[in-house]
C-alpha positions in Angstrom: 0.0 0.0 0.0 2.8 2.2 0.9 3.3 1.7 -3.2 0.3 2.3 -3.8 0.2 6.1 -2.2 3.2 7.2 -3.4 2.3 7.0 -6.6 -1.1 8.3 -5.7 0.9 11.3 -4.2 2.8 11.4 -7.4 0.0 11.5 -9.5 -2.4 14.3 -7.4 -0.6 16.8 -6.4 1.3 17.1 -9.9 -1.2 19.5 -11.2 -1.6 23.5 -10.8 -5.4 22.9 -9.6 -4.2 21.3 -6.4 -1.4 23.7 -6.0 -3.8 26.9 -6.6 -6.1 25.0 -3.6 -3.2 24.5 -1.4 -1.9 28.1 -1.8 -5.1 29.6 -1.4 -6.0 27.8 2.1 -5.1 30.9 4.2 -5.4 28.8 7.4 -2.8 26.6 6.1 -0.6 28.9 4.8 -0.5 31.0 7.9 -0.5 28.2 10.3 2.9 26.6 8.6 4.4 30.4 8.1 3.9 31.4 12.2 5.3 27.7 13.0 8.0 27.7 10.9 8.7 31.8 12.1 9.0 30.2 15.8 10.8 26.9 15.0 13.4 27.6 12.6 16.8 28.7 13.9 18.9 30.9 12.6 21.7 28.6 10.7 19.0 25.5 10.7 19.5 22.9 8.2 16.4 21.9 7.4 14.8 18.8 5.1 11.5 19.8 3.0 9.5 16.6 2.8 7.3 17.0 -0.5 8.1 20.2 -0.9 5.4 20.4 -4.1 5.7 24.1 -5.0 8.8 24.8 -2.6 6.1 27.2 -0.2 7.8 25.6 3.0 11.7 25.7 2.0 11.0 29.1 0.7 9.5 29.9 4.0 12.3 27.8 6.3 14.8 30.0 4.1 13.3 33.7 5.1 13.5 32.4 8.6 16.9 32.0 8.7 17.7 28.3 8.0 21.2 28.2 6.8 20.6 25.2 4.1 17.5 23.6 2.8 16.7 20.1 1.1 13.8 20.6 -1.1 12.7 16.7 -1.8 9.9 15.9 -4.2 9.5 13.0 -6.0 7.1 14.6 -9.0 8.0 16.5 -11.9 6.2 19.5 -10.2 9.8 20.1 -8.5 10.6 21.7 -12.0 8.5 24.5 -10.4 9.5 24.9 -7.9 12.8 25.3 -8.8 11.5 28.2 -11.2 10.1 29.8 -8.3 13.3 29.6 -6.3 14.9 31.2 -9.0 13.0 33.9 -9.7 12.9 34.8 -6.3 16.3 35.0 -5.9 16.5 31.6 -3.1 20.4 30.6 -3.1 20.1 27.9 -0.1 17.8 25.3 -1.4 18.9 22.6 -3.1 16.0 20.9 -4.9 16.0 17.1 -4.8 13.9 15.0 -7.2 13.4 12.2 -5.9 11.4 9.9 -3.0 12.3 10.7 0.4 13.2 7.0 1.5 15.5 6.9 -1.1 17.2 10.0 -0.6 20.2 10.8 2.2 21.5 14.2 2.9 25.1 14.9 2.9 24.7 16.3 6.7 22.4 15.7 9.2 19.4 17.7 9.4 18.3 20.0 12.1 14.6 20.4 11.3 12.2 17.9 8.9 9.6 20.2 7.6 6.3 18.1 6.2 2.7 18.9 5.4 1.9 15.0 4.1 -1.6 15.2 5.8 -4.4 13.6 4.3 -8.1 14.1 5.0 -8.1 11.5 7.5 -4.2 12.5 8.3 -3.0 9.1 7.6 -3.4 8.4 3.7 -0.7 10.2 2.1 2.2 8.2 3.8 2.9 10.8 6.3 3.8 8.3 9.1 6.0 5.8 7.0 8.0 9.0 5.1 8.7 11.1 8.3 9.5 8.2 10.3 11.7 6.8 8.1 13.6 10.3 7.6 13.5 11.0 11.2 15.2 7.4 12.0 18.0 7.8 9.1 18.7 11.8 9.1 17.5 13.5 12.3 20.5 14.4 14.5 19.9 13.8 17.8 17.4 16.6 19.5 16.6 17.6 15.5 13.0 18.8 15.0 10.2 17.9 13.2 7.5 20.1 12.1 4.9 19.7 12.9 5.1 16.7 15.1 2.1 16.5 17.7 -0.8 15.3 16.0 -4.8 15.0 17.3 -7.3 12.7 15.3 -10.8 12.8 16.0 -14.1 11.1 15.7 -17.1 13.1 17.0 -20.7 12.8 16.3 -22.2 15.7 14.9 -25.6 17.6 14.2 -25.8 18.9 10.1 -27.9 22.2 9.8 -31.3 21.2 9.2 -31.7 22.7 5.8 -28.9 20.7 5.0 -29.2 17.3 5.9 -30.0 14.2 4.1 -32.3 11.6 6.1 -32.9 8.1 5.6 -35.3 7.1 3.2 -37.4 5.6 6.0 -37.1 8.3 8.5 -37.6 11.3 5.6 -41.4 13.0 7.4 -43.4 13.8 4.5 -46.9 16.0 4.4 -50.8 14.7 4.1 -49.4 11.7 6.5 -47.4 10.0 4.0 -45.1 7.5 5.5 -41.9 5.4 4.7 -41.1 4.1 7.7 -41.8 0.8 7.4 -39.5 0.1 4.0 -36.5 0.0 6.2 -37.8 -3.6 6.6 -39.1 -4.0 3.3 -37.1 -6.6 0.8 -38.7 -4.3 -1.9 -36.5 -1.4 -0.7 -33.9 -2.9 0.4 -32.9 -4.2 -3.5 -32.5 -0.4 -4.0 -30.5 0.6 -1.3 -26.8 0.6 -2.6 -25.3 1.7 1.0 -23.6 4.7 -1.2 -24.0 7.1 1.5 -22.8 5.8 4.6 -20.0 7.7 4.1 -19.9 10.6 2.4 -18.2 14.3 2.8 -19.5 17.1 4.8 -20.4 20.0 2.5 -18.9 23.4 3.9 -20.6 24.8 6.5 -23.3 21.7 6.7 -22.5 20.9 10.7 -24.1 23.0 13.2 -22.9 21.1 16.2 -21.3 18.1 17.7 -23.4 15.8 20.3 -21.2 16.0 23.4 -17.1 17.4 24.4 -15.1 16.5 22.1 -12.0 14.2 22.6 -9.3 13.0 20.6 -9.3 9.3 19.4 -5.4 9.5 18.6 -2.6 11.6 20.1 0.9 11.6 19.0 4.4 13.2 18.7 6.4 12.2 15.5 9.2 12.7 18.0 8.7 10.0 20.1 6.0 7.6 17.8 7.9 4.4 17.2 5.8 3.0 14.5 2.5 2.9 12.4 2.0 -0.5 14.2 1.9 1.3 17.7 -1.1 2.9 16.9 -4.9 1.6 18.1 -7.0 0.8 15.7 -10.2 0.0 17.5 -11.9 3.3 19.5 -14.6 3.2 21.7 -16.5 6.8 21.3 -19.0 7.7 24.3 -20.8 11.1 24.6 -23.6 12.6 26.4 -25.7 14.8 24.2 -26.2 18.3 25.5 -29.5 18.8 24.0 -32.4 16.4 21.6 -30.5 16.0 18.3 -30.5 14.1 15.1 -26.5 12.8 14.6 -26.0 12.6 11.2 -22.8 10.8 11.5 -19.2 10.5 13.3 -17.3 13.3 11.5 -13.3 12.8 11.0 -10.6 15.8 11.3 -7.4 16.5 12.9 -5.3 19.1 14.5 -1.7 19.8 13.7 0.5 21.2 16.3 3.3 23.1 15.9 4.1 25.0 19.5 2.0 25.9 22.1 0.7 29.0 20.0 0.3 27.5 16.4 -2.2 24.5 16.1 -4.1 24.1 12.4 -7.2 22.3 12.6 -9.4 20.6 9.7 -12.7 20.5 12.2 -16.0 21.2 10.2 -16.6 24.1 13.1 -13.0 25.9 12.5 -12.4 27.8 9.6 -12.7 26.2 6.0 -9.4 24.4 4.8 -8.7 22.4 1.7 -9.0 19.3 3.8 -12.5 17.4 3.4 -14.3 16.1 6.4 -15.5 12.4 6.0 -18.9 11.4 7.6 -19.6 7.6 8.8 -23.8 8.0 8.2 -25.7 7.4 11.1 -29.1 9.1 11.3 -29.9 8.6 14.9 -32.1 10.8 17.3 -30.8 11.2 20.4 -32.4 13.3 24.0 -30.7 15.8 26.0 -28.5 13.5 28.8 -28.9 10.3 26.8 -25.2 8.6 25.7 -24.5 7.9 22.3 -22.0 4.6 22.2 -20.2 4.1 19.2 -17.4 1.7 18.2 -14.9 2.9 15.5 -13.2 0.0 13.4 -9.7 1.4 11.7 -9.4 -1.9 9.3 -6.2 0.1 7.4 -5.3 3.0 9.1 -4.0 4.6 6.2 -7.3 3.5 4.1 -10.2 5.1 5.9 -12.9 3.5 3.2 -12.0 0.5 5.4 -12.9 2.4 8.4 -16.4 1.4 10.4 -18.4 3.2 12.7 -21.0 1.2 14.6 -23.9 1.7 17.0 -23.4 -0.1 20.3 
């Protein structure tokens, strides 16, 4: 699989669409220019993991980093070596190649990544960082950023936004579905298409109860992918009568105690998606919601399963 999303990497991100998204994601942008402002060092070397346009070498560089390794395994590094040149960046040297195959000369100070997926694990960000933190790191280098938050939270959609089940859709003049979620008629029709599907922008109003990371890490200390739980048990107490849609899925990057970006439907739009596992239950104010969450791959989340218990 690890195969398999490099050269889905490769292959998405080697277009100017994806680029223009990337760029344009002010939240992102700012987030990884005030971390990298705090956390570079003046005479840093620093390793750019993907460096796709070169946004983050060219931003390691302003902050004072004395040497840059600019690695990308696409042809897109052909731009961002134009970029570098035409604005006038004499400290990076721009690497074509995959990261695990690739050693610096020295060792590196800082490893500077933004491999997060939607679901933070499925663009290899775990096996690449690792494996450069384990082979190129100095000891007491840096990795940014490197504490990581994954959740999994109920959550309410805005009324005028949400889909229903067919059998629990309340028609006018009395007209009922509800009992076709037992019918063998319906159920030849029912393709199970949505139970996931991706939160619109602005489509959650609220989530059911406190939220709570599922996963917390630091690519400092993680030893491996395989370290990693894969089987969550989600309980929370809703705080007033709700539908829950579904278990939403985002993630928080931290970078210091002042710079933390975060994908949450509720934060500020990003050009991260948020996934929703369908669940279309009502729920009363003080009742707990039970849910089980299954990771099959953790890097494959359209193997991921969230059940009622």
């Amino acid at each position: 699989m690890s195969l398999v999303y490099d050269h889905m990497n490769e292959t998405n991100f080697s277009g100017l669409a994806e680029h223009e998204e990337m760029l344009s994601d002010t939240v992102r942008v700012d987030a990884y220019h005030s971390g990298i402002q705090r956390n570079i060092r003046s005479g840093d070397v620093v390793l750019d993991l993907g460096t796709g346009t070169g946004l983050l070498a060219f931003m390691a560089s302003k902050a004072g980093a004395s040497k840059v390794y600019a690695v990308e395994h696409s042809d897109f590094i052909q731009v961002a070596r134009e970029i570098a040149q035409l604005n006038g960046f004499t400290n990076i040297e721009f690497v074509q190649a995959n990261s695990r195959e690739f050693t610096p000369p020295e060792p590196i100070d800082v490893v500077l990544h933004e491999q997060m997926g939607d679901e933070l694990f499925n663009e290899n960000m775990l096996q690449n960082v690792l494996d450069i933190r384990d082979r190129v790191l100095r000891p007491g280098g840096r990795i940014l950023p490197a504490t990581f938050r994954l959740f999994a939270e109920p959550v309410t959609i805005h009324d005028a936004m949400r889909i229903r089940r067919f059998w629990n859709i309340d028609l006018p003049d009395g007209i009922d579905l509800s009992t076709t979620e037992h019918s063998p008629v319906t159920a030849q029709f029912d393709t199970g298409r949505n139970e996931q599907f991706w939160a619109r922008p602005g489509s959650v109003a609220s989530m059911v109860g406190l939220p709570s990371p599922i996963l917390e890490f630091d690519l400092h200390s993680l030893e491996s992918l395989k370290t990693l739980a894969t089987d969550h048990l989600i309980v929370r107490t809703a705080s007033v009568d709700a539908i829950v849609d579904g278990c939403c899925v985002w993630f928080e990057a931290e970078f210091d105690d002042v710079t933390t970006l975060s994908t949450s439907p509720l934060a500020p739009l990003t050009s991260w998606g948020n996934r929703i596992f369908r669940l279309d239950q009502s729920i009363s104010q003080g009742e707990q919601l039970r849910l089980n969450l299954r990771m099959g791959e953790l890097f494959e989340p359209s193997t991921w399963h969230v059940d009622l218990l």
